[in-house]
C-alpha positions, -999 to 999 in steps of 0.1 A, spaced: 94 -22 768 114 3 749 140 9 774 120 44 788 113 52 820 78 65 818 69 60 856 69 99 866 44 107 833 12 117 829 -12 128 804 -18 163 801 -36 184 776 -18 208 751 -15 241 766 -6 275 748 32 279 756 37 238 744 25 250 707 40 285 709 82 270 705 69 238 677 73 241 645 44 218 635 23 212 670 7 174 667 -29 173 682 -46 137 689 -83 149 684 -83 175 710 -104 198 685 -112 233 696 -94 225 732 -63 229 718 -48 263 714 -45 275 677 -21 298 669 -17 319 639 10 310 613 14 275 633 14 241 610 -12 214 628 -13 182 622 -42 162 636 -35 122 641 -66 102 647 -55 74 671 -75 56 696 -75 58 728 -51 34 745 -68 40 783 -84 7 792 -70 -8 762 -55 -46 766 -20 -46 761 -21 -59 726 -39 -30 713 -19 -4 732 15 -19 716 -4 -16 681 -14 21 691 24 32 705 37 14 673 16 33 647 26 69 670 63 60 667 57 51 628 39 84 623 65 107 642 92 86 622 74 99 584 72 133 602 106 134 608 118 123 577 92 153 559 111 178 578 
């Protein structure tokens, strides 16, 4: 619906190396899963998940992502 071709994606959880280049690493309630590392800023977004989800509500859950990375953004 946004013009990207998501068709080869999957996903995946948040492995070491993917938070070792951020700058701020974004975690979606992955908890003590997710790799911490030292001097790293985390941000944690509460979101529901959008698996099984009618379409409605996953718009409304990929809308309030793309406003959140948006303020995010503009912070850094």
């Amino acid at each position: 619906e946004l013009g990207l071709d998501l068709s080869d994606r999957a996903p995946r959880g948040l492995e070491r190396p993917d938070a070792e280049w951020a700058d701020v690493v974004v975690t979606m309630g992955c908890g003590d899963e997710c790799p911490l590392i030292p001097g790293k800023r985390y941000v944690d977004w509460d979101l529901d998940d959008p698996g099984g989800r009618p379409l409605h509500e996953v718009r409304r859950i990929r809308d309030e992502i793309g406003a959140r990375v948006d303020a995010l953004l503009a912070e850094l």
